[in-house]
C-alpha positions in Angstrom: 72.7 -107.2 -70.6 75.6 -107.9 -73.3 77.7 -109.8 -70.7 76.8 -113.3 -70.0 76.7 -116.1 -67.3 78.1 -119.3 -67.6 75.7 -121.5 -66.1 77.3 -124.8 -64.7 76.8 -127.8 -67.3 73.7 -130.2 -68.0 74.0 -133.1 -65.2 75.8 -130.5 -62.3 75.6 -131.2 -58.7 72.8 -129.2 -57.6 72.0 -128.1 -53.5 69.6 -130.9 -53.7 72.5 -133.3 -54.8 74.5 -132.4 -51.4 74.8 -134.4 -48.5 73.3 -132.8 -45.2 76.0 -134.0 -43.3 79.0 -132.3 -45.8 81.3 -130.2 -43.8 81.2 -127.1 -45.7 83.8 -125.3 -44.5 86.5 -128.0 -45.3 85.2 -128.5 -48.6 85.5 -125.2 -49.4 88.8 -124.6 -48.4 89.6 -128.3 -50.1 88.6 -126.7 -53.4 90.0 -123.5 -52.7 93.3 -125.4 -52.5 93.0 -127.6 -55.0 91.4 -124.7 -57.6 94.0 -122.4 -56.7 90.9 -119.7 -55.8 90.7 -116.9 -53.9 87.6 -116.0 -51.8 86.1 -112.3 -51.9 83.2 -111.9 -50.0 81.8 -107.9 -49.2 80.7 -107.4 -45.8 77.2 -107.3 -46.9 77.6 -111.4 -46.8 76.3 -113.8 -44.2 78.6 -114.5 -41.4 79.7 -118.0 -42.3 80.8 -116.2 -46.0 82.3 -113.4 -44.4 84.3 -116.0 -41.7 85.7 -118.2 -44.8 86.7 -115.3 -47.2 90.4 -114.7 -48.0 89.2 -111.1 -47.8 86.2 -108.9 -46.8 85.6 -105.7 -47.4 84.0 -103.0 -48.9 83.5 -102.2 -53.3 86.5 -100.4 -53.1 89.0 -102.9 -51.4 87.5 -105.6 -53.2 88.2 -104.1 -56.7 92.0 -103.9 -55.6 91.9 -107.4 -54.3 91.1 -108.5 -57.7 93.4 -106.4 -59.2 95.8 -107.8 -57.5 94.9 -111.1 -57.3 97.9 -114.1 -58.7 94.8 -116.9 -58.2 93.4 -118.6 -61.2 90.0 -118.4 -59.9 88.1 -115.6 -58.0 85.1 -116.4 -55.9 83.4 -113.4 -55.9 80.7 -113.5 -53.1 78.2 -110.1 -53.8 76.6 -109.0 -56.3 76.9 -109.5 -60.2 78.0 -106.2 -60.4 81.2 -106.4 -58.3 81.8 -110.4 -60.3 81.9 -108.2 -63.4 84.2 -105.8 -62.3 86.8 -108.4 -61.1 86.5 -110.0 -64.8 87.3 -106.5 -66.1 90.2 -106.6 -64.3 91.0 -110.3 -64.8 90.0 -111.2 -68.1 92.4 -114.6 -67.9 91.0 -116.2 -65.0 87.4 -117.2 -64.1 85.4 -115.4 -62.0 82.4 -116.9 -59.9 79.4 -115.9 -58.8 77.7 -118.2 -56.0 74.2 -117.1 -57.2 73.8 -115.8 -60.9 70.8 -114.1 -59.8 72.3 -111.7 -57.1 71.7 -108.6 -59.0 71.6 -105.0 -57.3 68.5 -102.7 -57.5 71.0 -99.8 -58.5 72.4 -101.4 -61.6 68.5 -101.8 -62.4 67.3 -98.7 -61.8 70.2 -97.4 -65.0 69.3 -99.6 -68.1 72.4 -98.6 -70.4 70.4 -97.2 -73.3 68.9 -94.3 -70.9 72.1 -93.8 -69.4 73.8 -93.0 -72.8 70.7 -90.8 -74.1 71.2 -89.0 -70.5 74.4 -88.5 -71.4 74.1 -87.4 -74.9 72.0 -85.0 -73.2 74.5 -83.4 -71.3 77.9 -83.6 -74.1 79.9 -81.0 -71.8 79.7 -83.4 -68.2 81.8 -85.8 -66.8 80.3 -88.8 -65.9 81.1 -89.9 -62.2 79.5 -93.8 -62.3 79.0 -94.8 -59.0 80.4 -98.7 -59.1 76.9 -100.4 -58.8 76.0 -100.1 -62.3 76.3 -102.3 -64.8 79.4 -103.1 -67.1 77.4 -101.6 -70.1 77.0 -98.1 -68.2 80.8 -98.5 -66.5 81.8 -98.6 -70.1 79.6 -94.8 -71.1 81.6 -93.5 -68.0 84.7 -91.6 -67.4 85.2 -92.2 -63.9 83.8 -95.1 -61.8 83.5 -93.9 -57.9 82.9 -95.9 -54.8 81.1 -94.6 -51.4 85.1 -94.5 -50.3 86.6 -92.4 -52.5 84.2 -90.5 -54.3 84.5 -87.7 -52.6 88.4 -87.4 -53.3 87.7 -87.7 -56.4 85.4 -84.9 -57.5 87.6 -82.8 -55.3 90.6 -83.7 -58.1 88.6 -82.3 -60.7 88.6 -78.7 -62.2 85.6 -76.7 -60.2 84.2 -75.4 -63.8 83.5 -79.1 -64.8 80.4 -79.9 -65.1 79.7 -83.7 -63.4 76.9 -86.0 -63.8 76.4 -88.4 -61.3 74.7 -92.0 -61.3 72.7 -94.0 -60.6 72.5 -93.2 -56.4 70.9 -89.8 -56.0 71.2 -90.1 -52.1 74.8 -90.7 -53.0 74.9 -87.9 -55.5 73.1 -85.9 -53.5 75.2 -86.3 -49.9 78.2 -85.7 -51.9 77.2 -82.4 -53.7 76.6 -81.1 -49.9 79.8 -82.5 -49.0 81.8 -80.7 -52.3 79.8 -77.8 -53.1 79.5 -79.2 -56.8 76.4 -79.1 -58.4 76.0 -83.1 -59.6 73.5 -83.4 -62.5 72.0 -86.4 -60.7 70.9 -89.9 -61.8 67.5 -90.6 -59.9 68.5 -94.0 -59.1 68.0 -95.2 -55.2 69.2 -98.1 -53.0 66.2 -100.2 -51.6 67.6 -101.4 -48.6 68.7 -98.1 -47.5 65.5 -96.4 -49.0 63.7 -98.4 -46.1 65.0 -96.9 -43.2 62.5 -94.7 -41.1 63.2 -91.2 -39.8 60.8 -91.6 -37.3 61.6 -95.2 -36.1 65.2 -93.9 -36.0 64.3 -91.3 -33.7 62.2 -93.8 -31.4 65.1 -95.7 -31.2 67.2 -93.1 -30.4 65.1 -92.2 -27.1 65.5 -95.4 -26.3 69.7 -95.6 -26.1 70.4 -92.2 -25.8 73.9 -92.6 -25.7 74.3 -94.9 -28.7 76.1 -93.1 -31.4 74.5 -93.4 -35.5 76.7 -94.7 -38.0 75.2 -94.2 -41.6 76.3 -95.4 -45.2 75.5 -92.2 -47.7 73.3 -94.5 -49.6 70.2 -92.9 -46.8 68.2 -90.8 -47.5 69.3 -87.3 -46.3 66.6 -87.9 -43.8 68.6 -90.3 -41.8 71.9 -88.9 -42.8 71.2 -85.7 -40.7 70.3 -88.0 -37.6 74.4 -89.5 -37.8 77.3 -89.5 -36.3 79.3 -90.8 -39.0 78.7 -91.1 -42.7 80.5 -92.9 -44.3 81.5 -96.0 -46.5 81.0 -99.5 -44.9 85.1 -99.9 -44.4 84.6 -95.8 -43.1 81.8 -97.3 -40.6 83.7 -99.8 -39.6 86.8 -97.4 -38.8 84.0 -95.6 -36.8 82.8 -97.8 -34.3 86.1 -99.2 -33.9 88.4 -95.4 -33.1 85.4 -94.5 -31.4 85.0 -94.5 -27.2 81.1 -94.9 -27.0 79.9 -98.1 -26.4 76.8 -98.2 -28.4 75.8 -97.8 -32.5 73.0 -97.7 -34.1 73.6 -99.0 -37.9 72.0 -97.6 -41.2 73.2 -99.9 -43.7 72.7 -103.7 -44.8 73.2 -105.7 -41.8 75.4 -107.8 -42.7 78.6 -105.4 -41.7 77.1 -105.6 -38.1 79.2 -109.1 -37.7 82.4 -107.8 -38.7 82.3 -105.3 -35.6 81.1 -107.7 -33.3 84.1 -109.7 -34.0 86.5 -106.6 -34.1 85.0 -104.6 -31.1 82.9 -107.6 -28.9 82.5 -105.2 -26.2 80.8 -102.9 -28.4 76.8 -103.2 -28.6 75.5 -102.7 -32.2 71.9 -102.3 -33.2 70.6 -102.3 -36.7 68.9 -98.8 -38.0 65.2 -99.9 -38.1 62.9 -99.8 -40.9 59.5 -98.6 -41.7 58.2 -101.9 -40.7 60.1 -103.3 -37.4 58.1 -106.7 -38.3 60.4 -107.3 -41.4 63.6 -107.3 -42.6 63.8 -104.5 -44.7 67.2 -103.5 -44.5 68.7 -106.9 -45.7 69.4 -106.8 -49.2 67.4 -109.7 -51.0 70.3 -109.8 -53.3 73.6 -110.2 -51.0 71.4 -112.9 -49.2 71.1 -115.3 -52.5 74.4 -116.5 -51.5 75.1 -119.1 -49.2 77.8 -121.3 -48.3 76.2 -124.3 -50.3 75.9 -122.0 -53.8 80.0 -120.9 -53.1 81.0 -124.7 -52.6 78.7 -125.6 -55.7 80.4 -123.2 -57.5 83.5 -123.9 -56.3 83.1 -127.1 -57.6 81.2 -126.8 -60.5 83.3 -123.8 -61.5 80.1 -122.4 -62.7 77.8 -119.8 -62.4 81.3 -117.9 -64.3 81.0 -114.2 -65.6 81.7 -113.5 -68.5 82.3 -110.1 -70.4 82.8 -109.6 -74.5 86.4 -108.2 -74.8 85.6 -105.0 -76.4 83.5 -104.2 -73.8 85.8 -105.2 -70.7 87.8 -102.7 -72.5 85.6 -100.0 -72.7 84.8 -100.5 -69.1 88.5 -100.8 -67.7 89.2 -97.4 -68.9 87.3 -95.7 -65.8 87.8 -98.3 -63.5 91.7 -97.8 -64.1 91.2 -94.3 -63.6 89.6 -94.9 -60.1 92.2 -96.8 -59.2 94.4 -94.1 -60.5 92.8 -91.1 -58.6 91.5 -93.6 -55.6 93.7 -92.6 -51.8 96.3 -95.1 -50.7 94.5 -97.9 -49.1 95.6 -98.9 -45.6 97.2 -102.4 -45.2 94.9 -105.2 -45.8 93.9 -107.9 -43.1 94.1 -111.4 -44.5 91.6 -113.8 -43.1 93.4 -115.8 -40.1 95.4 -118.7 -41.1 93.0 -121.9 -40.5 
């Protein structure tokens, strides 16, 4: 990895530094304040991280929140990936990263030296980089794509363009059915949402008969032909909120369940089970490194801070600009309630 993370200094307050009886929340927003910081947080977040954000949402509206951003500090609660992308886009002000270990198995599965031999490979395609990859492989791209508006996208481009597509084949794959374009695909996969079961699925189905599947293209196409709805975690959400059944079964990271309790509480919501109902397979080991200790630590600390060489950034704006560029009018934001 080229870009780097500034780790907080020698002699930092550590978790085991903080008091057990430190209100959290208040310090947090105390430092928001006083740092003049803004708090992202995707909905893949524990509760308490979604519940203090200034925003939630999915890839997508998070990379125009940082775009948009006037605060001299972001707090970017996901993965390392979506911290570098707000630095592209904000190269003056310091981005954080509660946990400068929450890394995303999509961005490892596409180490930038094969991507650019994959694409050497294939001079006459477009590259359509889904936005989990790293800043290295954003900057080989010529379009970065989210689960929201990927589809759009491709549908923009001339039909006798060849596209490569990477590093989420389920993705890739889900969306060439969708388009009718034949995507060179990357053979990259998700693993929370590789560890779904068809068959566990179906058992639960039996049991809530009425319940209605919601499922994030990441699946398998396995589970994707057992749904209701595919869709983008903001698309879910839409879902099970327009929708008139009363039931959902879930087939993404859990995390997004809490955000439609709290928007539809008379709603039931079960998560999509796994191959293993004994386990927690579907909650991504990386979202989960942050907690509400790490954002106040680094709220503090200002530190762990992602960094990106300038060059670079500037290789890797160039696609995410044209996202932006090509991306569907976003519907109006909700702001986290005042207090």
């Amino acid at each position: 990895m080229i870009e780097s993370i500034v780790l907080p200094a020698p002699g930092a307050p550590t978790e085991r530094d903080l008091d057990p009886g430190l209100d959290l929340e208040a310090e947090i927003d105390r430092l928001r304040r006083q740092r003049n910081a803004v708090i992202l947080a995707h909905y893949y977040q524990e509760a308490a991280i979604q519940d203090i954000a200034d925003f939630v949402g999915d890839s997508l509206d998070l990379s125009r929140r940082a775009a948009e951003t006037d605060a001299d500090v972001i707090a970017f609660c996901g993965v390392r990936f979506m911290a570098e992308t707000a630095k592209i886009l904000n190269p003056g002000k310091r981005v954080l990263l509660p946990d400068a270990e929450a890394g995303c198995s999509l961005e490892s599965s596409c180490p930038p030296d094969r991507f650019r031999a994959f694409r050497e490979a294939h001079p006459d395609h477009m590259a359509l980089t889904y936005i989990n990859c790293s800043v290295e492989v954003k900057a080989l791209s010529d379009i970065i794509v989210t689960s929201s508006n990927a589809e759009s996208i491709i549908r923009q481009l001339p039909d006798d363009q060849p596209i490569l597509f990477a590093p989420d084949r389920h993705l890739g794959a889900y969306l060439a059915r969708k388009t009718g374009r034949d995507l060179l695909l990357w053979p990259g996969t998700c693993i929370v949402h590789e560890q779904f079961s068809e068959r566990e699925l179906v058992r639960l189905k039996v049991r809530h008969p009425k319940a209605l599947v919601a499922a994030h293209p990441e699946c398998p196409e396995a589970i994707l032909n057992h749904a209701d709805h595919v869709g983008s975690t903001s698309s879910l959400i839409r879902f099970v909120l327009d929708s008139t059944a009363q039931e959902f079964v879930i087939a993404t990271e859990p995390g997004i369940i809490h955000q439609m309790e709290k928007l539809a509480p008379n709603k039931r919501f079960l998560p999509a089970p796994g191959m293993d109902e004994s386990c927690s397979c579907s909650t991504c080991p990386f979202m989960e490194l942050n907690t509400m200790e790490k954002l106040y630590l680094a709220l503090a600390n200002l530190a762990p801070a992602v960094e990106v060489p300038d060059a670079l950034r500037l290789a890797a704006l160039k696609p995410i600009e044209r996202m932006l560029e090509m991306s569907p009018q976003p519907e109006p934001a909700k702001l986290r309630a005042a207090g």
